[in-house]
C-alpha positions as CSV (number, residue, x, y, z in Angstrom):
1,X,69.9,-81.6,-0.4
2,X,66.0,-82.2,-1.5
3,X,64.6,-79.4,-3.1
4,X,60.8,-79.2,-4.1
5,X,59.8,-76.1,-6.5
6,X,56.0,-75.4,-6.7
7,X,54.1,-73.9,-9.3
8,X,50.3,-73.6,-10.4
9,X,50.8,-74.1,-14.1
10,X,53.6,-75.0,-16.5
11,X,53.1,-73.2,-19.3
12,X,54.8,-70.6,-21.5
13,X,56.5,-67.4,-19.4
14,X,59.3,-66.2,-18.2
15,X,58.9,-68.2,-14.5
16,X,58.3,-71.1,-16.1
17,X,61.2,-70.8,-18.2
18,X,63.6,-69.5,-15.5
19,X,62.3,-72.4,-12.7
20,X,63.2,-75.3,-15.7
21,X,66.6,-74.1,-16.1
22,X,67.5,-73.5,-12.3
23,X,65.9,-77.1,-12.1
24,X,68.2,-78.1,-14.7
25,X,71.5,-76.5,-12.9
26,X,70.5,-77.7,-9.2
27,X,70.0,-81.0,-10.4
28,X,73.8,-81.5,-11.0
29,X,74.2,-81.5,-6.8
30,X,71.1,-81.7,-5.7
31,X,67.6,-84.0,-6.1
32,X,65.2,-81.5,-7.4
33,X,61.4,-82.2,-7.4
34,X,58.6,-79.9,-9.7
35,X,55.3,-80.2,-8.3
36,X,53.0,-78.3,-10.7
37,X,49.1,-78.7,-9.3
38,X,47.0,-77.5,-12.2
39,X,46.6,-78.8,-15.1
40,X,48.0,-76.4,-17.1
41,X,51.3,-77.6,-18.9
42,X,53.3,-76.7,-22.3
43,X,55.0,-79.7,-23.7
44,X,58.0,-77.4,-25.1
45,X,58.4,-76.4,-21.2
46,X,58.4,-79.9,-20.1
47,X,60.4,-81.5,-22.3
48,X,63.3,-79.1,-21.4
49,X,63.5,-80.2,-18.2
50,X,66.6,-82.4,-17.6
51,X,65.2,-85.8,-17.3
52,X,66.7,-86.2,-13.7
53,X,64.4,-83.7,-12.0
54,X,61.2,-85.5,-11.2
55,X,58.6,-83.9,-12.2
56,X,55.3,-84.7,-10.8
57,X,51.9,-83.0,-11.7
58,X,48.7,-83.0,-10.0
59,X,46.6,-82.5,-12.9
60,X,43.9,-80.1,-10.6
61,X,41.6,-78.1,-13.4
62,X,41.9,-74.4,-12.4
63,X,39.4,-73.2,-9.8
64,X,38.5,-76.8,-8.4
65,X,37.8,-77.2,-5.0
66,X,38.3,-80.4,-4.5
67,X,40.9,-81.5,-1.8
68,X,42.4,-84.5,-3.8
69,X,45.2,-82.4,-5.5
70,X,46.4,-80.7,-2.2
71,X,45.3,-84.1,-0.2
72,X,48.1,-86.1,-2.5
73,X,50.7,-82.1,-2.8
74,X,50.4,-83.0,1.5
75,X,51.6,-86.7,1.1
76,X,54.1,-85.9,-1.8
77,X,56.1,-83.6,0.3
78,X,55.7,-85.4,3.4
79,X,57.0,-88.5,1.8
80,X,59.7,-86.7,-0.2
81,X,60.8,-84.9,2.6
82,X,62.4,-82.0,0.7
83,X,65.2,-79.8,2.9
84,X,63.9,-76.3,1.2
85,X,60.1,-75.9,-0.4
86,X,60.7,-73.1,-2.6
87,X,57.3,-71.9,-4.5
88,X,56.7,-69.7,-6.7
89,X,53.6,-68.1,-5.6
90,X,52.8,-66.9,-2.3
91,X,49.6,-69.2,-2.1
92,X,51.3,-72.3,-3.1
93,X,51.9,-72.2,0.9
94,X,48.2,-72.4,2.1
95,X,47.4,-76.2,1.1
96,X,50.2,-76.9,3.7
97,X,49.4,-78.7,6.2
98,X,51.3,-78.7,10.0
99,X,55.1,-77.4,10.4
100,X,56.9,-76.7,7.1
101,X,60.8,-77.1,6.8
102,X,62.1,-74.1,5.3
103,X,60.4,-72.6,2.7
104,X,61.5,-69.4,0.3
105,X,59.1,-67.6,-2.3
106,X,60.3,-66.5,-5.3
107,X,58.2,-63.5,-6.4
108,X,58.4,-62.9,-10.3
109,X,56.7,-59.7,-11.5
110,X,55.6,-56.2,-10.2
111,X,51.8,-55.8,-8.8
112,X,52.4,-59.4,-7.2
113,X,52.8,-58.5,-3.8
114,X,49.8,-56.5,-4.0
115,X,47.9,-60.3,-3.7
116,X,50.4,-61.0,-0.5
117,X,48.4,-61.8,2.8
118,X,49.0,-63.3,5.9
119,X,50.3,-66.8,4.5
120,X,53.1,-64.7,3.4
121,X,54.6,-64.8,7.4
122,X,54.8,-68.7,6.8
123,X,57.8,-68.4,4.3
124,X,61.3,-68.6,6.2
125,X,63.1,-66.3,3.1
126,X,61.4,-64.0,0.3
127,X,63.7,-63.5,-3.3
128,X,62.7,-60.8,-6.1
129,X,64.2,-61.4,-9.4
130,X,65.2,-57.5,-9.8
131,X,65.5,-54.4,-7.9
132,X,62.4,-53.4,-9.2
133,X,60.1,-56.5,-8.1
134,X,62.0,-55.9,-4.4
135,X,60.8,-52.3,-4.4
136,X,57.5,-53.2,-5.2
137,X,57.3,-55.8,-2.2
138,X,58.6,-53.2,0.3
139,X,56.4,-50.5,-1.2
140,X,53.2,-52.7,-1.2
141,X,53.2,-54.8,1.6
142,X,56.4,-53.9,3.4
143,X,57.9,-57.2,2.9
144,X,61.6,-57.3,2.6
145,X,63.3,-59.7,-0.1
146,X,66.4,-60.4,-1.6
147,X,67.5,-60.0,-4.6
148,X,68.7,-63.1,-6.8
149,X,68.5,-61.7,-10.6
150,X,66.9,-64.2,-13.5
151,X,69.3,-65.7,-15.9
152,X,69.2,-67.8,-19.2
153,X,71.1,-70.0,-21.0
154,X,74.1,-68.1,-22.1
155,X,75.7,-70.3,-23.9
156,X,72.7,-71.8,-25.9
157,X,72.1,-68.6,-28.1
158,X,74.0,-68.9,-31.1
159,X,75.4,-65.3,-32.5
160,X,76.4,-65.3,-36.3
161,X,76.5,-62.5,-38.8
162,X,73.1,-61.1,-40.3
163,X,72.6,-61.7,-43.5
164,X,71.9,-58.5,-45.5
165,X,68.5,-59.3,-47.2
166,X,67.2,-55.5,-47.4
167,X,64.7,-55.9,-45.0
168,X,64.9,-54.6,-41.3
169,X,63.5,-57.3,-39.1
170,X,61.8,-56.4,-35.2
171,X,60.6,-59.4,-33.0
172,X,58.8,-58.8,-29.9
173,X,58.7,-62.3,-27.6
174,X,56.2,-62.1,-24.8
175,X,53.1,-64.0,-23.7
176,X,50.2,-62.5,-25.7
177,X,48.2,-60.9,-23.2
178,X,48.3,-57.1,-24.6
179,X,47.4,-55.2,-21.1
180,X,50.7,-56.2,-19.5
181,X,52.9,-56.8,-22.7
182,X,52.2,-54.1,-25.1
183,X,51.9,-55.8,-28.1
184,X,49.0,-52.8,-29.6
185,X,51.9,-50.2,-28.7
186,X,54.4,-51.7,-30.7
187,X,51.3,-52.5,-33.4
188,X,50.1,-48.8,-33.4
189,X,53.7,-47.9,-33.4
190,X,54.7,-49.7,-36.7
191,X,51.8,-48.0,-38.2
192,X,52.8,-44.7,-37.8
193,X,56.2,-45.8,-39.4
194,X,54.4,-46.8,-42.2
195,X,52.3,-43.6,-42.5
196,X,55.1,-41.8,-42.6
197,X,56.5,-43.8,-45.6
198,X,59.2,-45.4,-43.9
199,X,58.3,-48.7,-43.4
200,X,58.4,-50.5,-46.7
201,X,61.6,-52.9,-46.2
202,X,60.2,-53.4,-42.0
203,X,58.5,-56.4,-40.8
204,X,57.9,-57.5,-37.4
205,X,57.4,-60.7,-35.9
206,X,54.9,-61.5,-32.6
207,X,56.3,-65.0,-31.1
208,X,54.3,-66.1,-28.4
209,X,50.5,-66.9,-28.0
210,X,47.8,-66.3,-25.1
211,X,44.6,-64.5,-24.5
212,X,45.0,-61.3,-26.5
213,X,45.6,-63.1,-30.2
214,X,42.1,-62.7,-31.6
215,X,42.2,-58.8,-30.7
216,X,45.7,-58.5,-32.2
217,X,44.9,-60.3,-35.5
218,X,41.7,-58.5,-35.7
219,X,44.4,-54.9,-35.0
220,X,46.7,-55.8,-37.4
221,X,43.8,-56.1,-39.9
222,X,42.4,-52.9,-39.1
223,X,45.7,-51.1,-38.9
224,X,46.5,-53.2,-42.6
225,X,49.7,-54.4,-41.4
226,X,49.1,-58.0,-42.7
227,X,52.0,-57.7,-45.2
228,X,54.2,-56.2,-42.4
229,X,53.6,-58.5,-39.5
230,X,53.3,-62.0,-38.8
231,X,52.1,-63.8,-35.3
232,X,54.5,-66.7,-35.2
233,X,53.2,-68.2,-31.7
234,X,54.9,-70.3,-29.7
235,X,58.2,-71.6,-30.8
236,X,60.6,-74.4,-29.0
237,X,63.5,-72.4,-27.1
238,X,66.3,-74.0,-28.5
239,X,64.5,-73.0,-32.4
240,X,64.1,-69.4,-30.3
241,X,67.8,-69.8,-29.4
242,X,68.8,-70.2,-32.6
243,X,66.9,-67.4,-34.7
244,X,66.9,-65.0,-32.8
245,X,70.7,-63.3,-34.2
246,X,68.5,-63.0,-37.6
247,X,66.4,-59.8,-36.0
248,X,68.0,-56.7,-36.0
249,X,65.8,-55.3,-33.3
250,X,64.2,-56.6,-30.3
251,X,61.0,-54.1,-28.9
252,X,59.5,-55.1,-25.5
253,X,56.7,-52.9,-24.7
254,X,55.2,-54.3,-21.7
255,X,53.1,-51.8,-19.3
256,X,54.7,-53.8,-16.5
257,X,57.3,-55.9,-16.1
258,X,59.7,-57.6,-13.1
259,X,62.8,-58.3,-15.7
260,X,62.1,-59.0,-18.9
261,X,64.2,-62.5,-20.3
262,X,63.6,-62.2,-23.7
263,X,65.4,-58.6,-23.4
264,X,68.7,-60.5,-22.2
265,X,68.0,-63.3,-24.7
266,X,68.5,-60.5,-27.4
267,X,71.6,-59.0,-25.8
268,X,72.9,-62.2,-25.9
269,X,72.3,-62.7,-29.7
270,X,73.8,-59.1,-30.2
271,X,70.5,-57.9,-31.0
272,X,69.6,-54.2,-30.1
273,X,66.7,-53.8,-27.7
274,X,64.1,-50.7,-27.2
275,X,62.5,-51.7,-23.8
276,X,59.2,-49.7,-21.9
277,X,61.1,-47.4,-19.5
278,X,60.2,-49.1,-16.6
279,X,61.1,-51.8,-13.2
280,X,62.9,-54.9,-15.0
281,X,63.8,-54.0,-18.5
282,X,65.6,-50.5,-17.6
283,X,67.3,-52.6,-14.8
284,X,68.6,-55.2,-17.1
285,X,70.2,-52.2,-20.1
286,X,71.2,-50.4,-16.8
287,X,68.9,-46.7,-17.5
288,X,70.1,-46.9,-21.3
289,X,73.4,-48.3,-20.9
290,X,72.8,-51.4,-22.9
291,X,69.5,-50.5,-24.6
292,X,67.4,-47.6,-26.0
293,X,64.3,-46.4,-23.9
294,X,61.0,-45.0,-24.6
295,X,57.9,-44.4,-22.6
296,X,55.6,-47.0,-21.8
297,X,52.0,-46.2,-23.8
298,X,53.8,-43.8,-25.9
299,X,53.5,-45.3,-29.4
300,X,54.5,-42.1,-30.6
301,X,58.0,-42.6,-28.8
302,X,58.4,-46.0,-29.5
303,X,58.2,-45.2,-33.3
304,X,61.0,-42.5,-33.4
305,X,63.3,-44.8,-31.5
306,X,62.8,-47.7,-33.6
307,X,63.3,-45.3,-37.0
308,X,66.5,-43.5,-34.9
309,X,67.7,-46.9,-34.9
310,X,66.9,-48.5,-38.3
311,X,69.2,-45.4,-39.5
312,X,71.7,-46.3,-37.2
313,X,72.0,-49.6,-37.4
314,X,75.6,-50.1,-39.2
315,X,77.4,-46.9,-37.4
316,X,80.2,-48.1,-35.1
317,X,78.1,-47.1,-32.1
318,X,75.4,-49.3,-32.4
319,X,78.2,-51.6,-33.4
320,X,79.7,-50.9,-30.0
321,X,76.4,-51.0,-27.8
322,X,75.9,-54.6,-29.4
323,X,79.2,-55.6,-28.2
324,X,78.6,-53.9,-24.5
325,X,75.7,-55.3,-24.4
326,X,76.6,-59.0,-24.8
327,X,79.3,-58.9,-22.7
328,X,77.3,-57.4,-20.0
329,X,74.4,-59.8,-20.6
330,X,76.8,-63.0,-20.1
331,X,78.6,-61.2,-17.0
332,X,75.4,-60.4,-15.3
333,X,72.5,-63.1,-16.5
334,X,73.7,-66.6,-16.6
335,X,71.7,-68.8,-15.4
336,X,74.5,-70.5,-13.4
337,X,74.7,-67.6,-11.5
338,X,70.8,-67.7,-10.6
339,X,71.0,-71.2,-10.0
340,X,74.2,-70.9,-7.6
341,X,72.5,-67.9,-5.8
342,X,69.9,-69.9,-4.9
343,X,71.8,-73.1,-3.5
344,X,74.2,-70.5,-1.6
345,X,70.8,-69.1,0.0
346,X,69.2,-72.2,1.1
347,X,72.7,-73.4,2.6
348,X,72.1,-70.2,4.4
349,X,69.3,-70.9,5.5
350,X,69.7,-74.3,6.5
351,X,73.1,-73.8,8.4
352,X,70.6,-71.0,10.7
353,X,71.3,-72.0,14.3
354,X,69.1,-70.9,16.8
355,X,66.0,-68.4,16.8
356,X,62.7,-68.8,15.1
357,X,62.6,-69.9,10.9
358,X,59.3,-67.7,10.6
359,X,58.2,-70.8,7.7
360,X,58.4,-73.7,10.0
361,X,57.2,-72.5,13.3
362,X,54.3,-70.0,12.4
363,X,50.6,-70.9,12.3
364,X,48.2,-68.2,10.7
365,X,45.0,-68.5,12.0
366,X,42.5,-70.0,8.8
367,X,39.8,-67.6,9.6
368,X,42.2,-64.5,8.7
369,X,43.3,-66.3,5.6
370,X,39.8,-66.8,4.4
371,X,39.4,-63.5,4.9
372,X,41.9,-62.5,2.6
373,X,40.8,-64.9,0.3
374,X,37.4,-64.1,0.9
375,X,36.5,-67.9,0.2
376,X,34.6,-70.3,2.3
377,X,36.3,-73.7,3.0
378,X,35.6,-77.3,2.0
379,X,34.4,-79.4,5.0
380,X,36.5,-82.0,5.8
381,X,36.3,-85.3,8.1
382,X,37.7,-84.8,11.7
383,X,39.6,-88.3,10.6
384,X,41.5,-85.8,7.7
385,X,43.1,-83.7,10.6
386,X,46.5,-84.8,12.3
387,X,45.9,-86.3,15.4
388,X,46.6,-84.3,18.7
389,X,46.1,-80.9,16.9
390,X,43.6,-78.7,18.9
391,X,40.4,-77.8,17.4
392,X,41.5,-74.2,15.7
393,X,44.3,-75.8,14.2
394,X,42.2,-78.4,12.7
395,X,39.9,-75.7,11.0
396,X,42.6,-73.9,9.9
397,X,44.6,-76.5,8.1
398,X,40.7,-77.5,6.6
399,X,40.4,-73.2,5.1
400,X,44.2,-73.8,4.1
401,X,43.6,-77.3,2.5
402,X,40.4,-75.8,0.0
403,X,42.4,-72.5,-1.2
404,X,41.4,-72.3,-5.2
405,X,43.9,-70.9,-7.1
């Protein structure tokens, strides 16, 4: 089977993490092609990509209109052939040109179906990677999905005893983009813990980098945390892999969220975790099964349950929830499973006899898409357009072909 992923960017997130290992596992079977248009790409996510996925990138800067990158995305996959196009945004689909074979959407986070429009009817099979990003699609736009859960690398986090060093370590591992993840919740959080006196021996560690880390430095300065917290950025997986058993608490305060890897990442390590309580992360600890809760925005909150659990932390319960929530983690989220999910859904899909695949037979008329879009398109030469195509189809595929990301 040929399998082509597409993706805008490369970089550091959760997707990007998730689509390199499934990459990684299809490739044992299958031939597995990442086509990544923007220019946009983290060597630490690159490099862990098994070497026998090709992986080719268009090198489009972000916003450009020109139609070179989705002229040469049109004659990759038309030369590669692929069996299943699965992307990984729903407008990855509108630069393609003519009948598709049979393409699935993966859609990754909450509020993301709120950007669905009509290009969304050309996709033969829609997956959400929780309950919660599934609900969202129905709620929004109506759209019905199935659910195939994220997974990580199991058995690449290394658990070994902490080492008692008096101090009560908290890692939060998220992009740093604070309106989504949280990171001045957990920030305002820690400094009510140290108003009240009990935060001398607690230090918390930021890994990750993006937009927001000029406005949390300048917050831990103002809140004087300097001594307390450090912003580590971006750290190589397998490094990730390995430190992560030496936290004793994982936070993930994120305003939104679809799942939530680094929150299985720290079950795996036996590390406690005190997720928002909302969509992915109370999915993954199962309402407080595996995990403590606390309500999103509510720094307040967040601050008790990280101090209930400081106090708890050697008691034979927290023992036990560490345990649980390992062996629920490993049951639940390996990334074999995803992986195996996926290749039992496009077999599906492919073995389909009869009846209309919605991805390869529909045509949405360009002028609605632009309206959606609400861009105008590139003109193209009459020569550019497959021959025999009437005259509407020929504008359309010219609106599909000049669709900025």
């Amino acid at each position: 089977m040929k399998i082509v992923h597409l993706m805008w960017t490369f970089g550091v997130g959760g997707a990007e993490e998730m689509l390199a290992d499934i990459a990684n596992e299809q490739c044992r079977t299958e031939q597995v092609w990442i086509i990544i248009l923007n220019d946009e790409i983290d060597d630490f996510t690159r490099t862990s990509v098994d070497p026998s996925v090709k992986v080719l990138c268009l090198r489009r800067k972000p916003g450009s209109r020109s139609i070179w990158p989705f002229a040469r995305l049109n004659w990759l996959v038309r030369r590669i052939g692929p069996d299943i196009i699965h992307a990984h945004s729903c407008s990855l689909v509108k630069p393609l040109l003519g009948r598709l074979p049979a393409t699935v959407l993966t859609v990754h986070a909450t509020r993301e179906a709120a950007t669905f429009d009509r290009s969304i009817r050309r996709f033969t099979r829609i997956f959400a990677i929780s309950k919660g990003v599934a609900d969202d699609c129905m709620k929004t736009k109506g759209v019905p999905s199935r659910i195939v859960m994220n997974g990580i690398r199991c058995g690449d986090v290394r658990i070994r005893p902490r080492a008692n060093d008096g101090y009560f370590r908290i890692v939060q591992i998220a992009r740093l983009a604070h309106p989504c993840k949280g990171q001045d919740v957990l920030l305002r959080a820690i400094a009510r813990i140290r108003a009240q006196g009990a935060g001398e021996r607690l230090s918390l560690d930021l890994i990750g980098d993006g937009e927001s880390r000029l406005y949390l430095e300048n917050m831990v300065r103002d809140l004087e945390l300097e001594d307390m917290v450090t912003l580590r950025g971006n750290i190589p997986r397998a490094q990730l892999y390995e430190e992560l058993c030496d936290y004793d608490l994982l936070v993930q305060p994120s305003r939104f969220e679809g799942f939530g890897l680094a929150v299985v990442e720290a079950m795996v390590a036996r590390v406690p975790v005190l997720v928002s309580d909302l969509e992915g992360p109370r999915e993954i600890i199962e309402g407080g099964l595996f995990g403590l809760l606390f309500r999103p925005e509510e720094d307040a909150e967040c601050a008790r349950q990280i101090q209930y659990i400081l106090k708890t932390k050697d008691s034979a319960a927290m023992m036990e929830l560490k345990s649980a929530a390992r062996e629920h983690a490993l049951e639940k989220f390996d990334i074999k499973r995803t992986a195996s999910r996926y290749l039992e859904e496009y077999r599906e899909i492919l073995s389909m006899k009869g009846g209309t695949r919605r991805g390869s037979h529909l045509h949405v008329p360009a002028e609605q898409l632009l309206r959606d879009a609400g861009s105008q398109p590139d003109r193209v030469r009459p020569s550019q357009a497959r021959k025999g195509e009437s005259a509407e189809r020929k504008r359309g595929h010219r609106d599909l072909f000049s669709q900025p990301k």
